[in-house]
Every structure is written in structure tokens, then in C-alpha cells.
N, C-alpha and C positions, 0 to 999 in steps of 0.2 A: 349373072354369075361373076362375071371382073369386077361388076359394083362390089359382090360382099368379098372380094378376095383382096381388093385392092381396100375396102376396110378394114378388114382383119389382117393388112402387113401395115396398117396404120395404126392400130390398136396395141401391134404387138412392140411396133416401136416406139411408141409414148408409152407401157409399160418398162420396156428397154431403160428410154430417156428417164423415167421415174427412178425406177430400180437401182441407176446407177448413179445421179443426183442425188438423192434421199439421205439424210443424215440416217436411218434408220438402216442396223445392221439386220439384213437377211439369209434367212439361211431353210433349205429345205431335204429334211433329215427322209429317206426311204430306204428300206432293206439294210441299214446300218450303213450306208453310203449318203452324202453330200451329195444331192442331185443338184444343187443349185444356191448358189449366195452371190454376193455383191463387194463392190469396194469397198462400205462403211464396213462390210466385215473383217477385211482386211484390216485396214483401220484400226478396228477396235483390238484384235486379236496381234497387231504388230506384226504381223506376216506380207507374204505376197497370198494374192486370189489364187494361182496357179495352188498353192500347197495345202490350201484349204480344199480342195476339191479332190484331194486326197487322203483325207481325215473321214474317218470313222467315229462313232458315238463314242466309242474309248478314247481317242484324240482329244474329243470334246471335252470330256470328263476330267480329262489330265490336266487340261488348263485350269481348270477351279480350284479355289482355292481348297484346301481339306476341310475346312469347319464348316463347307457347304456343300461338298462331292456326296455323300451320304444321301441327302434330301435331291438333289440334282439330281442324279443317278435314279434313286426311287422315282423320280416323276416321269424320267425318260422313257423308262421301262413301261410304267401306265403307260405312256403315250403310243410305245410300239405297240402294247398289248391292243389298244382300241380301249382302257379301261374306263371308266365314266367319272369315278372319284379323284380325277387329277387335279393337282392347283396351276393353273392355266396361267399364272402374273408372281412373278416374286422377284425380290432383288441377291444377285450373288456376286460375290468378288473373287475372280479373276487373276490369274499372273503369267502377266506378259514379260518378254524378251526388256522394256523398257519400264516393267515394275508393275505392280501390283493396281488393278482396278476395279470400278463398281457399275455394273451394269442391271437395268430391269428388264427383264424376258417376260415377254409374251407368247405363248404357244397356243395351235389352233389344230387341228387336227382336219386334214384337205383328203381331196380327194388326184390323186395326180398319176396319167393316163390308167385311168381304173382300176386303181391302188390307192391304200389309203399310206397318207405320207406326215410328217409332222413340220408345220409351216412356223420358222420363231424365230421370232423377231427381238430387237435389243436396241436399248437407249444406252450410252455412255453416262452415267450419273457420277463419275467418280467427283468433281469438284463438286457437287450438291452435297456430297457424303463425305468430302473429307473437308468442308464448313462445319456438316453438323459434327463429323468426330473434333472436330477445333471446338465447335460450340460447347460441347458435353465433355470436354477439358477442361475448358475453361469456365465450366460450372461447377465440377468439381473441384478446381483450386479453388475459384470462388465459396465455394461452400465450405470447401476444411477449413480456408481461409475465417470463415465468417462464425465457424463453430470453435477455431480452436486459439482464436485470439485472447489474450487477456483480458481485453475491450471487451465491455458489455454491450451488444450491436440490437438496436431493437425499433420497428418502426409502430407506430400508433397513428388512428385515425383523429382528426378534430374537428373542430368546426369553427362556424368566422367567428365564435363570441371566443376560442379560447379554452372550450373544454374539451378534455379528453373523452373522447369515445370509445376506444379499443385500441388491445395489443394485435396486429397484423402479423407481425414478426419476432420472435427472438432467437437470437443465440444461445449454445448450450455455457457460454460464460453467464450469463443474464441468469437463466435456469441454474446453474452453480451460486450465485449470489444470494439468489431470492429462496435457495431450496424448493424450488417446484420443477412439476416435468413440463415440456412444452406444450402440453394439451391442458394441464390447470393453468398455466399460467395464461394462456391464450385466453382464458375465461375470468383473470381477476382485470376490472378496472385499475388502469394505469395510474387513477386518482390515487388510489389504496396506495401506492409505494411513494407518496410525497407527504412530509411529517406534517402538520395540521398549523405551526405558527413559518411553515414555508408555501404555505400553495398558494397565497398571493403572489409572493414570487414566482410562484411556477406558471400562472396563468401570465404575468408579466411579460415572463419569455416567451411562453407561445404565444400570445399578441405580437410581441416582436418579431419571431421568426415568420407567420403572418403575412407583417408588414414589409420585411426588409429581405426576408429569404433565409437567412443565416442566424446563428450566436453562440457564443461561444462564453457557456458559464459553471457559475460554482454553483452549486444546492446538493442536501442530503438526501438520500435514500434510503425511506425504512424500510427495514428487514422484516419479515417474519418473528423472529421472536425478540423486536420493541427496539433493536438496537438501531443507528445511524450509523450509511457509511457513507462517508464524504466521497465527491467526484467533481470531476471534472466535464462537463457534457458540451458537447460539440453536434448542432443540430442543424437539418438543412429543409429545406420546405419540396414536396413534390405534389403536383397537381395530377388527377385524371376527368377529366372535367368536370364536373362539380366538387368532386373528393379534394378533401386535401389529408394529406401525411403528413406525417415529420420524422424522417431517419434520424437518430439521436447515436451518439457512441460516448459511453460512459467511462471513463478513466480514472483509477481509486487513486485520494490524495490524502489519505491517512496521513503518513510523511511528510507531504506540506504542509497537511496542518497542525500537527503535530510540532512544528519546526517553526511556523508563526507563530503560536501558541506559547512554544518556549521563548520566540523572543520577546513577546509581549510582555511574558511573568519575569525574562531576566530586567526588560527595560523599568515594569514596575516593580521587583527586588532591588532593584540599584537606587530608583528617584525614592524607596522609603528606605535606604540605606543613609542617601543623602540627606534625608529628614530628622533621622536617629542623630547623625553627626551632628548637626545645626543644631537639633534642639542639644543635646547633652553639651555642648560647647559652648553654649550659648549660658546656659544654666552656671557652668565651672566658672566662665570667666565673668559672671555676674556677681559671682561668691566673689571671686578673687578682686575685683573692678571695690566690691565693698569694703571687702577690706583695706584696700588701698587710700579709698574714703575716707574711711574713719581715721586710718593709720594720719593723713595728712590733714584732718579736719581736727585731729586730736589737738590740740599743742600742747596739752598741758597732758597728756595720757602718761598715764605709767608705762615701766621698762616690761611690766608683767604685760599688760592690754594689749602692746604692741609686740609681744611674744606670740599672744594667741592669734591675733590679726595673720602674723608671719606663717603659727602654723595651721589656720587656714586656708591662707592663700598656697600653702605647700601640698595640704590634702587635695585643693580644687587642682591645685599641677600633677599631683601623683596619678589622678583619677583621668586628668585629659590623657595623661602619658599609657595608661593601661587601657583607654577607648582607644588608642594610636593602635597598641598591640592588637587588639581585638579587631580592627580593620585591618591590620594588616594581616594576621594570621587569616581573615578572609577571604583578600584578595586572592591569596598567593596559594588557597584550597581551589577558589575558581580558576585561575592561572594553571592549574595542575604540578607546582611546583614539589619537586622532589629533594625530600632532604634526607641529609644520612643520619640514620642514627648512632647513637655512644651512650655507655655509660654515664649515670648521673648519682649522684649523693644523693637521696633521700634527705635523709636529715637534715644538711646542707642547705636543701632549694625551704622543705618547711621552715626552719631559724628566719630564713632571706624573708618570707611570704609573711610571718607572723611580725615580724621587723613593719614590712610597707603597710600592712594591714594597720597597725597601730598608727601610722604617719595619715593616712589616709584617714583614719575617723578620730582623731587627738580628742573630739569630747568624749569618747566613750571609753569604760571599763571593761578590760578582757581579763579575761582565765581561759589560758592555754594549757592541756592536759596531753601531754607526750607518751605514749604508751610501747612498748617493744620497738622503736627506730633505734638504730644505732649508727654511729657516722662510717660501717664498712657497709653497709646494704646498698646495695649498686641495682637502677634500674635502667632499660633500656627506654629512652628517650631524646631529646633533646635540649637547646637552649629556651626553648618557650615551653618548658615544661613550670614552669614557674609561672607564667603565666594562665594554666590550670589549675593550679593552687588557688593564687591569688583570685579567677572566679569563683571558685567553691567558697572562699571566705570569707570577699566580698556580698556573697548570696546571703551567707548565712547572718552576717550584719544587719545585711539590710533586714532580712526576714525577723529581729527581733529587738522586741520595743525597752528591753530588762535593761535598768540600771547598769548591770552587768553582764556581758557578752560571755559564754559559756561553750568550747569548742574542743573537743577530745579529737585527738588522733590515735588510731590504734593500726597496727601490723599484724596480717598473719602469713607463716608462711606455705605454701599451696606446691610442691613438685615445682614447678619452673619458674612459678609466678608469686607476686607479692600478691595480696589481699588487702588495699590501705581504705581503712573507714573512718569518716573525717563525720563526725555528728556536732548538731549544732540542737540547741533547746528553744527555738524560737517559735513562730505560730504555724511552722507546718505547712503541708500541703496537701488537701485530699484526694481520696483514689480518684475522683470520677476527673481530676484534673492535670493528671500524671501522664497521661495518654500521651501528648503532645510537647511538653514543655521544655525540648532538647530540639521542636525546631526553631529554626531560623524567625528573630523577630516576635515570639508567638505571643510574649508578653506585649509589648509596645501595640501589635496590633489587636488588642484587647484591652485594653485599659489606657492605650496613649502616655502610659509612664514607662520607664526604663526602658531600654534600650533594647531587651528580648536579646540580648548577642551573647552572654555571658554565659550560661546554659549550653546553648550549641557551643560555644567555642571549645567547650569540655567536652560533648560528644566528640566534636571536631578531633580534635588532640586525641585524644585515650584510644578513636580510631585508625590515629595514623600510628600512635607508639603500639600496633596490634592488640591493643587492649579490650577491655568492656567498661560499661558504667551502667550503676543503675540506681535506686535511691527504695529508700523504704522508712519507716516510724522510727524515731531514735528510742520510744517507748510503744511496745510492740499494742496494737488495737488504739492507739490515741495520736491520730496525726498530730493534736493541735500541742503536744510535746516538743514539736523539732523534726526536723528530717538528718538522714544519714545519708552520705554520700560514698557507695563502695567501688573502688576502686581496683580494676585488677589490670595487673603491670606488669609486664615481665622481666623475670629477674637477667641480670648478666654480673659476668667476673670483670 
């Protein structure tokens, strides 16, 4: 009998020593009273043991938090009941003197001096749960993050030769680009949205990323309905053991290229501006070089010979002097320069214009036809309005072969505006080739004669003096009559 009594106070104090070492909070619920708990209960509850041992299942209940008191409360009650459908294991959160925590309860239903009692036990888990509440933040930023960027964020599966296998991932930018939802697009080949003379290129760079891990480049992206949008792609290599990926993030560079693009077409507008110059320069001073030739090879030349020589070599000057103007009123359209306008003579700037025109072509025969101008009709313009004339009548020169040069001007008057129609009877110009002929060069780079500037330089002008221009048949149904050049102007006092 000492043997089992002297076991049983050694039993009960290595339960003791357990009980009160154990991280594990104890606690054993009977009659609505604490019969028994431990230090980790204290512990956990932030109290002293003494005060616990004064707590009631309503004490207990008060501690939890509210969005688990409900479910807490109902299991307790089973448990006083004896009921059979209890959840014996769950997690609840807690608020202590020292803040809010997370703990997992296990309850057992004992037997304790021949009463049934509720035996529950409890782990502190609050840092396991406030990692995953970090973790499930920070997936969430990540995810808004990943859906509501501008960046098209998307990963695909490949393999070592290079090709694409599948879309793993995308973003709802990706899905906005492509117009699919993330369950079609998860199902189109990644092939499909690279254009057909790029996916050499595109297998390049996955070779590379591959090889090296990384790169960072330009290619297109076809759309859906056939279009290309340029990007910018920035790609990174991930391995899961045999698998490989590629996180890719696409960045639209419409803008850039757009912006290369333009510089491209200004650096080649400028080198066939510089070509126009050369050759027509080259052409004037060749006239004029010959004349000078003859003029000094003559010696015996007549005063007449050496008249014509002079007013050729004046036409090839008048003509470099009005290609001067024609570049420059160029420049200074790309320059953005801003000029004031004033009042100008009509009448005035035509006499001036029909005056160089003559000096400029000295072999030819004109008839000049003046119709309602009179020297009060005042239009708003400037000093290079004269040099809109003089292309329109330059045009009209050139465009006819007649012995005789034949070129009406007529006026009408329109509420604020002039109406001025300058018609020439030359070979015309047909519909199907009117579309374009105001812009820039269009002649020269079609046929490598003239200069193509003379034309725009009149849209030019007529645009800044708030104008319009447009042309039609001097002989209505018969291009091959002449063209008409209409002019509208606005008037001022």
C-alpha cells in the first residue's frame, strides 16, 4: 500500500511539473466554474492564475473576440450539454490587456470526480496568423498591384529549343490589350500574338533569356483585329525543375515610335530638301555659267546676243532668288514662326508678280487678262504674299507648251472674303492626280523634276493668310484645257 501511494504522489507531481512547464494553456471548465488551469494560461490570457480561477464560462466568452463569441459560445454550451455534434478543434482570436491574439482550442469532454467536465486546451498561434494575415496583404497588394498596372504582366511556359508552350499567367492589362477574358486567353498560344515577319525575332530572345536569364526588348504585338502595338518587353527566366518560364512585362511605346519615326521622315524630308536645292541650283547656275560663255567666247557677238545672254542669266537669278524664298518660307513654317499680318494691294502685288514672271521666262509670250481688281481691294496677308502669286504663275508656265502664255485673273466678292481665280490654258492636270499635289515635294519625288515646293508653298501661305485653295478645269469636263487656281482671301480695310 506505501508502494502505490508513494506512486501515485509521484505521478501526481510530474503531472504538476508537466502542467506547469507545458507551453500548452490549460484549463478545466465544470459547473460553470474554473476547476483548474496553469501558468501558460495566464500567459496567454495576460492575467494572473489567481483571477482565472475566478472566471466563469461568461468571463471566458468576454475575452473573445466578437466575430467569434457566437460560434464559441454555441460549442461551449454543447460541451456543458454532454452534446455529440461539437467541433472539438478551432482557431479564435482573443483580446487581451496587451492586444489582440490568435489561439487553437482543443476541447475534450473528461470525466472529473464523477462529473462530466470540459478539459481545453490552447496553443498561442498569434505570430503563425499575423504572417499569414502579412502574407494575404501582401498578396493582395500584389495582386491589385499586378491587375491594375498599365504594364501588361504575363508569364508563359517554353522550352530549351525556344518555343512557346502556354500562357501560365496574365494580367487583367494583358486581357484589356488583347480583348479576351483570362480563361480564353489562358487557352490562345502565346505564338498567336507575335506578327509572322517578327517571330524569328521573338524565338531570338527567348534563346537569349534562356541563355543569359534576362532582356530587355522592342517587338510588336498583334491584336485581335490585325493591328500592331508596339512594346517594350522586359523578361526574366524562372526555373521549377525541368520547367522553365519567362515573366515578361510589356510597356506600350507607341510614342517612341512614333517620335523615331518622325525623326526619320524629318532627317529624310530635310536630305531630299537638300537634293531639290543642289539639283535646281545647280541647273540655274549652269544656264547662267553658259551664258557667261558665250557672252565671253563671243567677240564678235552683237549688242542684241549679249542682251539675251544678260536676260538669261537674270531669269536663271530671278528663279535661284524665288527657290531662296520658297526655302525659306519653309524653314520658318517648320521653325513655327509667327508673323503679323496687314493689309496688302491686290492689284499691286499681281502688276509686281506679272512684271518677274516676264523677267523670268524673257523667251516667252504672255497675255495677261485683269478682270474686277482694282488698286482699293485690300487683302489680309503679308510680304510673301507675292510670292504666292509668283508660284501660281510660275505653275502655270511651266505647265504650257503655247507659243503664247494665256492667264486670266478674275475677282469676286464673297461677305468678308475675296474669291481671286487665276486660270491658265495649259495641259492640265487630271482628277485621279489632284489628291496630293499641295504636298510637300510630291512632284520631284515622282518624276525627279521640279522641285515639288511651289504647290505646297501656296497651300502653305493661303493657310496662314486663314485662307483656302483649291483648283478645278479652266474648261469645265476637259482637264487637258488649263487648270484654275481659286483663291480665297480675306478681305480687310
Amino acid at each position: 500500500m506505501e508502494d502505490k501511494a508513494s506512486s501515485d504522489n509521484e505521478s501526481e507531481e510530474f503531472l504538476q511539473l508537466l502542467s506547469e512547464q507545458t507551453f500548452l494553456a490549460l484549463l478545466l471548465l465544470q459547473d460553470n466554474q474554473v476547476k483548474y488551469t496553469n501558468q501558460a494560461t495566464a500567459v496567454m490570457f495576460d492575467t494572473k492564475i489567481e483571477e482565472i480561477y475566478k472566471w466563469t464560462a461568461q468571463s471566458i466568452l468576454a475575452a473573445v473576440d466578437e466575430e467569434d463569441r457566437a460560434f464559441t459560445t454555441e460549442q461551449l454550451m454543447k460541451k456543458q450539454k454532454g452534446e455529440s455534434d461539437v467541433v472539438t478543434s478551432y482557431s479564435i482570436k482573443i483580446n487581451t490587456p496587451s492586444g489582440p491574439k490568435y489561439i487553437n482550442l482543443f476541447s475534450k469532454t473528461v470525466i472529473y470526480k464523477g462529473k462530466t467536465a470540459d478539459l481545453i486546451s490552447g496553443v498561442d498561434i498569434t505570430e503563425q496568423r499575423q504572417a499569414e494575415i502579412e502574407l494575404k496583404e501582401s498578396e493582395e497588394k500584389f495582386k491589385l498591384l499586378f491587375h491594375n498596372t498599365n504594364d501588361s504582366i504575363f508569364m508563359i511556359q517554353v522550352d530549351e529549343e525556344g518555343n512557346m508552350l502556354k500562357f501560365i499567367e496574365v494580367n487583367d492589362t494583358t486581357c484589356k490589350w488583347l480583348g479576351l477574358s483570362r480563361q480564353k486567353l489562358l487557352q490562345v498560344s502565346p505564338e498567336n500574338l507575335i506578327p509572322p515577319d517578327l517571330k524569328k525575332k521573338g524565338q531570338e530572345a527567348i534563346l537569349w533569356i534562356l541563355k543569359f536569364g534576362f532582356l530587355t526588348y522592342e517587338i510588336d504585338i498583334l491584336l485581335l483585329d490585325g493591328n500592331r502595338l508596339p512594346v517594350e518587353m522586359s523578361s526574366s527566366l524562372f526555373t521549377d525543375g525541368e520547367k522553365k518560364y519567362i515573366l515578361s512585362s510589356a510597356r506600350e511605346i507607341g510614342d517612341r515610335v512614333v517620335a523615331r519615326k518622325l525623326r526619320e521622315s524629318q532627317i529624310e524630308e530635310k536630305t531630299l530638301l537638300l537634293d531639290i536645292i543642289t539639283h535646281d541650283l545647280r541647273n540655274y547656275l549652269a544656264r547662267i555659267w553658259a551664258c557667261v560663255e558665250y557672252s565671253s567666247d563671243t567677240a564678235e557677238g552683237t549688242l542684241q546676243e549679249i542682251k539675251q545672254q544678260a536676260a538669261k542669266s537674270k531669269s536663271s537669278l530671278l528663279e535661284i532668288d524665288n527657290l531662296i524664298d520658297n526655302i525659306s518660307v519653309l524653314m520658318k513654317r517648320d521653325l513655327g514662326v509667327d508673323y503679323k499680318l496687314k493689309p496688302v494691294k491686290l492689284l499691286k502685288v499681281v502688276n509686281k508678280c506679272i512684271a518677274d514672271v516676264k523677267d523670268i521666262y524673257p523667251d516667252k509670250v504672255f497675255e495677261f487678262n485683269i478682270e474686277n481688281i482694282t488698286k482699293d481691294q485690300l487683302i489680309l496677308a503679308d510680304t510673301l504674299f507675292d510670292q504666292l502669286i509668283i508660284n501660281v504663275l510660275t505653275n502655270a508656265v511651266k505647265n504650257d507648251s503655247a507659243e503664247k502664255v494665256v492667264i486670266d485673273f478674275s475677282l469676286t466678292e464673297e461677305d468678308s472674303t475675296y474669291l481671286l481665280k487665276i486660270a491658265d490654258h495649259g495641259k492640265g492636270i487630271p482628277e485621279d492626280k489632284r489628291t496630293d499635289i499641295f504636298e510637300r515635294y510630291s512632284e520631284f519625288r515622282k518624276t525627279g523634276k521640279g522641285s515639288g515646293l511651289g504647290l505646297f508653298i501656296i497651300k502653305t501661305l493661303v493657310e496662314r493668310y486663314q485662307g483656302q485653295v483649291s483648283i478645278r478645269n479652266t474648261v469645265e469636263d476637259d482637264y487637258s484645257k488649263g487648270t484654275t487656281f481659286s483663291l480665297r482671301l480675306k478681305k480687310t480695310t
